[in-house]
C-alpha positions as a Python dict, from the first residue, in 0.01 Angstrom:
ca = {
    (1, 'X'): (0, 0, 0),
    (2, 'X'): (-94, 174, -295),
    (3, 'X'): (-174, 139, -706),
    (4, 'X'): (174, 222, -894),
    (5, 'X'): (-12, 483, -1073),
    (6, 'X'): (-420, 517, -1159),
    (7, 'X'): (-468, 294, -1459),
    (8, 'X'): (-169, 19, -1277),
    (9, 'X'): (-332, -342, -1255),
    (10, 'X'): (-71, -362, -968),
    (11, 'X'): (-81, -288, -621),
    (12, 'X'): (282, -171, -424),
    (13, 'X'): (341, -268, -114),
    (14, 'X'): (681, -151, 104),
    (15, 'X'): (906, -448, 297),
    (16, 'X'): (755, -311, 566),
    (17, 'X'): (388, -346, 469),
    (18, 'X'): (478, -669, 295),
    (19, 'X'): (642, -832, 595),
    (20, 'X'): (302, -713, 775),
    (21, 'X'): (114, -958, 559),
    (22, 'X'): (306, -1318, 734),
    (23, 'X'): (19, -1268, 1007),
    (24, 'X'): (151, -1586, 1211),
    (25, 'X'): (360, -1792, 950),
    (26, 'X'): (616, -1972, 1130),
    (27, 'X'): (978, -1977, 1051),
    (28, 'X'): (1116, -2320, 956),
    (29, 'X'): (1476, -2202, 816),
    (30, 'X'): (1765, -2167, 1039),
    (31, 'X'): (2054, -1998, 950),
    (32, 'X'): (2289, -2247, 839),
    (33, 'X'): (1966, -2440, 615),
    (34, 'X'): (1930, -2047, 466),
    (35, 'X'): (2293, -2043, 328),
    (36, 'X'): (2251, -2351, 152),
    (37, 'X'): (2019, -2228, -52),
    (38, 'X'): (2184, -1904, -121),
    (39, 'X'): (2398, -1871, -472),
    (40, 'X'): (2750, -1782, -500),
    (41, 'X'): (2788, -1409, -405),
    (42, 'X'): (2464, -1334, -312),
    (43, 'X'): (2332, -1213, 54),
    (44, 'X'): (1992, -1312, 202),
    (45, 'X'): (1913, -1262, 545),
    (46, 'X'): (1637, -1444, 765),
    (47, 'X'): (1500, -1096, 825),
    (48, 'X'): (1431, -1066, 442),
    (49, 'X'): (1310, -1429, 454),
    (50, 'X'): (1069, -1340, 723),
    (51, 'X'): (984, -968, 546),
    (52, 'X'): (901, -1098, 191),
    (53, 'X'): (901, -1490, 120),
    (54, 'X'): (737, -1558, 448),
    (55, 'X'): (439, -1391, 379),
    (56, 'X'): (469, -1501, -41),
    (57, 'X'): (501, -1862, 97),
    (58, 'X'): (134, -1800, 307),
    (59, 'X'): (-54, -1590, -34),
    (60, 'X'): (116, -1919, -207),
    (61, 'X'): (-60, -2159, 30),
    (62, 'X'): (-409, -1994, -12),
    (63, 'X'): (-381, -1990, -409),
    (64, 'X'): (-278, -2349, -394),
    (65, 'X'): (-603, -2428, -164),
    (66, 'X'): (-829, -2221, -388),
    (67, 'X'): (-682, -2397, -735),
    (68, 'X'): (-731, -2757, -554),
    (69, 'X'): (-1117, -2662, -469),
    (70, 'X'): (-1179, -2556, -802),
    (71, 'X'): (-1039, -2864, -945),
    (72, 'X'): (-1226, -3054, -718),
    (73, 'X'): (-1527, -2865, -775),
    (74, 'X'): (-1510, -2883, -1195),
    (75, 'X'): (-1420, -3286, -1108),
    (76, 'X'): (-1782, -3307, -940),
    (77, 'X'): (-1954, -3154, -1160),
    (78, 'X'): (-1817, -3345, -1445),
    (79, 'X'): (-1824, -3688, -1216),
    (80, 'X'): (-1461, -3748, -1290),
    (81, 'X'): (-1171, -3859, -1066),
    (82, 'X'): (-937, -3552, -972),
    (83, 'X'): (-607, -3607, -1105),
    (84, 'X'): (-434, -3424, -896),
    (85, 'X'): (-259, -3177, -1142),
    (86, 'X'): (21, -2999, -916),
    (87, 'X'): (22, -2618, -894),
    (88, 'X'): (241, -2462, -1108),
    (89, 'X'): (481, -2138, -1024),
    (90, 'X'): (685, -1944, -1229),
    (91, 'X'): (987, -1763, -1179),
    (92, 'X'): (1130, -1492, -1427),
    (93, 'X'): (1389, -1260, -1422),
    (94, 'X'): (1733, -1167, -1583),
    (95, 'X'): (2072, -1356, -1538),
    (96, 'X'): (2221, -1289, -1241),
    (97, 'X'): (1946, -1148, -1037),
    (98, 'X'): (1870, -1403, -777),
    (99, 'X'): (1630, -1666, -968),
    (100, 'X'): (1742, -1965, -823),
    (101, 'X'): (1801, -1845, -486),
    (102, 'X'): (1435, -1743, -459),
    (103, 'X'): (1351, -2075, -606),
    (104, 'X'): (1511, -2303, -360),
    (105, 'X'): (1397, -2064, -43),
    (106, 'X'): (1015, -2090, -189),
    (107, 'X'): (1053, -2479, -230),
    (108, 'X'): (1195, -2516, 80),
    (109, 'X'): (895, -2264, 268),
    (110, 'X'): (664, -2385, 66),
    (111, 'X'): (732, -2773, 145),
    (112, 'X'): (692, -2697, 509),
    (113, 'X'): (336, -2663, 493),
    (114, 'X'): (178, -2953, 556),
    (115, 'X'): (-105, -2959, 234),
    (116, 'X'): (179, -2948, 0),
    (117, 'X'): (496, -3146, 143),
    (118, 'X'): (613, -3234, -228),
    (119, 'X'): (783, -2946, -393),
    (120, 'X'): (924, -3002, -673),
    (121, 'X'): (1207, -2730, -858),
    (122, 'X'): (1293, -2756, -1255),
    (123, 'X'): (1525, -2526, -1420),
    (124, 'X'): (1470, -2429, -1790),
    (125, 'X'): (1872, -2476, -1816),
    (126, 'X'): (1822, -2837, -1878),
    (127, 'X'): (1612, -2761, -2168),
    (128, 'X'): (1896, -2553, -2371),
    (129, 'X'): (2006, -2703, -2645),
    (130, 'X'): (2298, -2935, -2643),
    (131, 'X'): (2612, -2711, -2706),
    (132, 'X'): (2704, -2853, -3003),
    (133, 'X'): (2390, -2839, -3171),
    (134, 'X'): (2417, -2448, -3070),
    (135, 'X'): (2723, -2432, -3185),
    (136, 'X'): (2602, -2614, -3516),
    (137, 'X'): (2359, -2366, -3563),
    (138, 'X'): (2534, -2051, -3513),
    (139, 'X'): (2378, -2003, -3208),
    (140, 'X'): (2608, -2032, -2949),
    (141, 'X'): (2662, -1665, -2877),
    (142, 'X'): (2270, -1633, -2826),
    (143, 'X'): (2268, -1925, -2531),
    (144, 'X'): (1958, -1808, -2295),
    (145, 'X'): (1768, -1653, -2614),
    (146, 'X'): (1426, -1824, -2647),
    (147, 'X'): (1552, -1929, -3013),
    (148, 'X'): (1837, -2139, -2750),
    (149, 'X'): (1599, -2393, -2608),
    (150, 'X'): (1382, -2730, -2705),
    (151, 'X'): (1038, -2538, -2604),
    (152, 'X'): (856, -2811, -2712),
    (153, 'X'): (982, -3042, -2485),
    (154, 'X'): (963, -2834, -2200),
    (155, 'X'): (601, -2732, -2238),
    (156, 'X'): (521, -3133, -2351),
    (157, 'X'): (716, -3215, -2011),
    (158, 'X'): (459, -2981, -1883),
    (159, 'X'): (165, -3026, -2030),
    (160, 'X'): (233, -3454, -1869),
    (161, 'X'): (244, -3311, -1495),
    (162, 'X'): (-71, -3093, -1557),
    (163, 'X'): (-227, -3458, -1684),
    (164, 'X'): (-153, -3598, -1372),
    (165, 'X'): (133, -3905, -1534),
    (166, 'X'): (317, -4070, -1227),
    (167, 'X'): (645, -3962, -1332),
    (168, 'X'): (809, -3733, -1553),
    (169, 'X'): (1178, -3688, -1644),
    (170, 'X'): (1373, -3342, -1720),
    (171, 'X'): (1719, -3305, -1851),
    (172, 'X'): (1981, -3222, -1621),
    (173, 'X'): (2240, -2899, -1697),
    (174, 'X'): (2586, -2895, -1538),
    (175, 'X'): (2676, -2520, -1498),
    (176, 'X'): (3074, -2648, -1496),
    (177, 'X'): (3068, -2799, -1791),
    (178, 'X'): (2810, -2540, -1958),
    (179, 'X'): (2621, -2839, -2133),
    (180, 'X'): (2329, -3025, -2085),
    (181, 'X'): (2453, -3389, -1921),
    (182, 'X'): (2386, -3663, -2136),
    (183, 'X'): (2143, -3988, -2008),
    (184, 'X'): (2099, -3781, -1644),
    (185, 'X'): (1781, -3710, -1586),
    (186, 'X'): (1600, -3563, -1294),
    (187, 'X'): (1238, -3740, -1250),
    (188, 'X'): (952, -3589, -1073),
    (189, 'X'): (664, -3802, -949),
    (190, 'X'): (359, -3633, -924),
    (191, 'X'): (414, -3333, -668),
    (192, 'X'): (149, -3126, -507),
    (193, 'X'): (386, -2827, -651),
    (194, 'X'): (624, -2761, -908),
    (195, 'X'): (824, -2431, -951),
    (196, 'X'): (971, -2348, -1298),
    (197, 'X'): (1266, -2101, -1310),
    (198, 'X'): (1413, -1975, -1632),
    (199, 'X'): (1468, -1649, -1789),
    (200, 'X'): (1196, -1676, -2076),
    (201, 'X'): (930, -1858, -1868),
    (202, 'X'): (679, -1565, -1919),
    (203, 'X'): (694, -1542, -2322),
    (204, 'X'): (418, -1641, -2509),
    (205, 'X'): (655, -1539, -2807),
    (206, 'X'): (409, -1557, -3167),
    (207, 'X'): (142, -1805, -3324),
    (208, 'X'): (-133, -2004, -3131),
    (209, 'X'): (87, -2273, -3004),
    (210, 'X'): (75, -2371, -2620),
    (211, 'X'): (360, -2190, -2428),
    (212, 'X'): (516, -2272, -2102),
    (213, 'X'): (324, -1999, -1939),
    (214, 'X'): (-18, -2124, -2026),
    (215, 'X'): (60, -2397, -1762),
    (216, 'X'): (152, -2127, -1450),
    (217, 'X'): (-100, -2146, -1189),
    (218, 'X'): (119, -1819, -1019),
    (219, 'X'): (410, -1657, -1174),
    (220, 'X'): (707, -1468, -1004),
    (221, 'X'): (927, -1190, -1167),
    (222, 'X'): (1272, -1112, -979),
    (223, 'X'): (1357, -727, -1093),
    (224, 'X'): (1618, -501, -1004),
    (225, 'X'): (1818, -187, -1190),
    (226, 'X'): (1960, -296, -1477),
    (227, 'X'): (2302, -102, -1359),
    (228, 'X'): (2274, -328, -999),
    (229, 'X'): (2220, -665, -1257),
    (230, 'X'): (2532, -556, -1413),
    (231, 'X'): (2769, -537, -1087),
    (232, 'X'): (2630, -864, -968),
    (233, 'X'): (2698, -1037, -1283),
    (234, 'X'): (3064, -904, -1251),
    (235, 'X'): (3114, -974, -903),
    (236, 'X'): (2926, -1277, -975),
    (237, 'X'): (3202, -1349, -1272),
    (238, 'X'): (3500, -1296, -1016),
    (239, 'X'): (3386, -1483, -777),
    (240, 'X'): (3375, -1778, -1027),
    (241, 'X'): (3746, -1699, -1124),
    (242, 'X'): (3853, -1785, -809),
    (243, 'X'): (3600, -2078, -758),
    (244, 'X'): (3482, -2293, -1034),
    (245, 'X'): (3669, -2168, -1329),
    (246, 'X'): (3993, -2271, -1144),
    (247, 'X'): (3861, -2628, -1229),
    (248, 'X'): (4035, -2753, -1566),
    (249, 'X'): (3744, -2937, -1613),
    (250, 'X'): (3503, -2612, -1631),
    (251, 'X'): (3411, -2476, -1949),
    (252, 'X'): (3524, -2150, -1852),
    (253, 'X'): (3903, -2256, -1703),
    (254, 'X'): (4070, -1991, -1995),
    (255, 'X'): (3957, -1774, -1789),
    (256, 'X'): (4091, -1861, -1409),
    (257, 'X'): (4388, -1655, -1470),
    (258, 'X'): (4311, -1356, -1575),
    (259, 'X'): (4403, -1056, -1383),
    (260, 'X'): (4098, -822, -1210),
    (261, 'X'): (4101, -563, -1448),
    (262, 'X'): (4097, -825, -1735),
    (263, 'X'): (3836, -1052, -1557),
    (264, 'X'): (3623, -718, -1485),
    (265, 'X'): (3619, -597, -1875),
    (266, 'X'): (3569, -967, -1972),
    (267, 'X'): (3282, -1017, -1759),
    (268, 'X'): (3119, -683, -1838),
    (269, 'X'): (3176, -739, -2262),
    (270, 'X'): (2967, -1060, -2182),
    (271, 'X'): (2727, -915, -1992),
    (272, 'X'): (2671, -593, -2255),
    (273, 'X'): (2640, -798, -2549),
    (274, 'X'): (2474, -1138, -2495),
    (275, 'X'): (2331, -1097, -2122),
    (276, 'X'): (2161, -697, -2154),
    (277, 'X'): (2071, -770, -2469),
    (278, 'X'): (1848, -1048, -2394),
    (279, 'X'): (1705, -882, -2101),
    (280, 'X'): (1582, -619, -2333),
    (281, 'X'): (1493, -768, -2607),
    (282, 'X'): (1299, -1099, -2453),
    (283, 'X'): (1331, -1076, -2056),
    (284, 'X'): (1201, -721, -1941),
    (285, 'X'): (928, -714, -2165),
    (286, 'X'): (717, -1015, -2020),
    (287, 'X'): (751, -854, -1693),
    (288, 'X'): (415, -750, -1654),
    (289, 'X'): (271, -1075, -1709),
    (290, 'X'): (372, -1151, -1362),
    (291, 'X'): (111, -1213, -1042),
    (292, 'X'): (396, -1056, -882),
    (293, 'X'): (735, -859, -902),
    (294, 'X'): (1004, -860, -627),
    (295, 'X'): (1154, -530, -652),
    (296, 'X'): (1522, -570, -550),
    (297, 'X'): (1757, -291, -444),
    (298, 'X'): (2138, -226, -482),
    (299, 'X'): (2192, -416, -130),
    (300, 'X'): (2053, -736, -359),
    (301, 'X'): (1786, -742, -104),
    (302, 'X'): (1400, -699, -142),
    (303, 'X'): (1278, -344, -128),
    (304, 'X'): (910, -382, -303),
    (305, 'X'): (686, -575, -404),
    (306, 'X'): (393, -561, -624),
    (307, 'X'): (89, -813, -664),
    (308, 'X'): (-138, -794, -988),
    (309, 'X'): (-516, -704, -892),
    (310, 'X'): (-735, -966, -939),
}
């Protein structure tokens, strides 16, 4: 364990010294409930769940306990009823580098323990803009660009849960058709958690407005080599080919039939223009707002992490 360098407000910790860190956090995924959780062409073992979300899912736990004491402690002092506002996490990182497979595998850990059964997942996809109005707007080449989504209703969405209302509703995205569904509707009632994943959770982007990270009581960022990003998006794209995209219904069916090479240099113009260029620009650079970075390594798998000092 050690500072990343003298002035760092981080401190690195190896797998090894990580994994240390579980103390005696049991295991409640089995192998098959771990693959269902997993995204298309991605590997996660239970050795990595047990090295690094294990022992996340416990520092989790205690920051959820400490948040719920202070609210109940500010609720005394004021004499007012505790609403119950549900502890928020964040998780950031760049297309393609294993967001929503560390999403699901924290909600899933994190709903085992028994103070906080009710774990609740919402992906910022919903809240892109229909793809007609993108298209309307001239934006539809810069889809996952802050300028792409209706911020306002995400951070109104969260600024309900944080007021404790019974139930809230979130738009719905469907990945085949590359839109957001029309009149479907996911509704969350008042969890003792909520996780939000999306690439441009930890902007705070300009003016004094609220932002969606002024609601994060922990926030996540998923980081790997920019060069290891770009093979798993392309790998990521060829798997599709043979999957989804074969589906004339999918958005992306024009390309089913394209050869390897073609699918390879298709995938990787994508990636270069829209997908890099957003990770530099807007992704990267809120990095260091994070409580904590997940250092991933060529293998896809966790190889460091690093916790902000308090």
């Amino acid at each position: 364990m050690k500072s990343t360098n003298t002035f760092s407000r981080f401190v690195e910790f190896t797998r090894a010294e990580w994994a240390r860190l579980r103390a005696s956090t049991p295991l409640p995924l089995t192998e098959s409930q771990l693959r269902g959780l997993v995204s298309i062409n991605e590997r996660m073992s239970l050795d990595e769940v047990a090295d690094v979300y294990l022992p996340l899912s416990r520092l989790l736990n205690l920051y959820f306990a400490a948040t719920r004491n202070l609210h109940n402690a500010t609720a005394t002092f004021l004499g007012t009823d505790n609403s119950r506002a549900p502890f928020v996490i964040g998780v950031a990182g760049s297309v393609a580098v294993g967001k929503s497979t560390t999403s699901r595998v924290l909600q899933a850990l994190l709903a085992s323990w028994p103070s906080h059964p009710q774990v609740s997942l919402i992906t910022t996809d919903g809240f892109l803009l229909p793809q007609r109005v993108l298209e309307e707007r001239g934006l539809a080449a810069r889809k996952g660009f802050p300028e792409s989504y209706d911020v306002r209703r995400l951070v109104r969405l969260l600024a309900d849960l944080k007021s404790g209302v019974p139930e809230v509703t979130a738009p719905v995205y469907s990945h085949l058709a590359y839109d957001v569904v029309p009149g479907d509707h996911l509704v969350v009632r008042q969890p003792d958690i909520v996780i939000v994943e999306g690439l441009n959770v930890l902007q705070t982007g300009t003016g004094s407005g609220m932002f969606v990270s002024d609601f994060f009581d922990f926030s996540i960022y998923v980081d790997a080599n920019e060069s290891d990003i770009e093979q798993w998006y392309i790998d990521r794209f060829l798997k599709l080919r043979e999957t989804v995209f074969q589906d004339p219904s999918s958005y992306f069916h024009r390309y089913a039939n394209l050869g390897v090479a073609a699918a390879t240099d298709t995938a990787r113009d994508i990636w270069r223009t829209i997908n890099l260029v957003n990770l530099r620009e807007n992704v990267l650079p809120t990095r260091e707002r994070a409580h904590l970075i997940l250092e991933k390594g060529r293998d896809h798998a966790v190889k460091k992490v690093r916790l902000r000092k308090l």
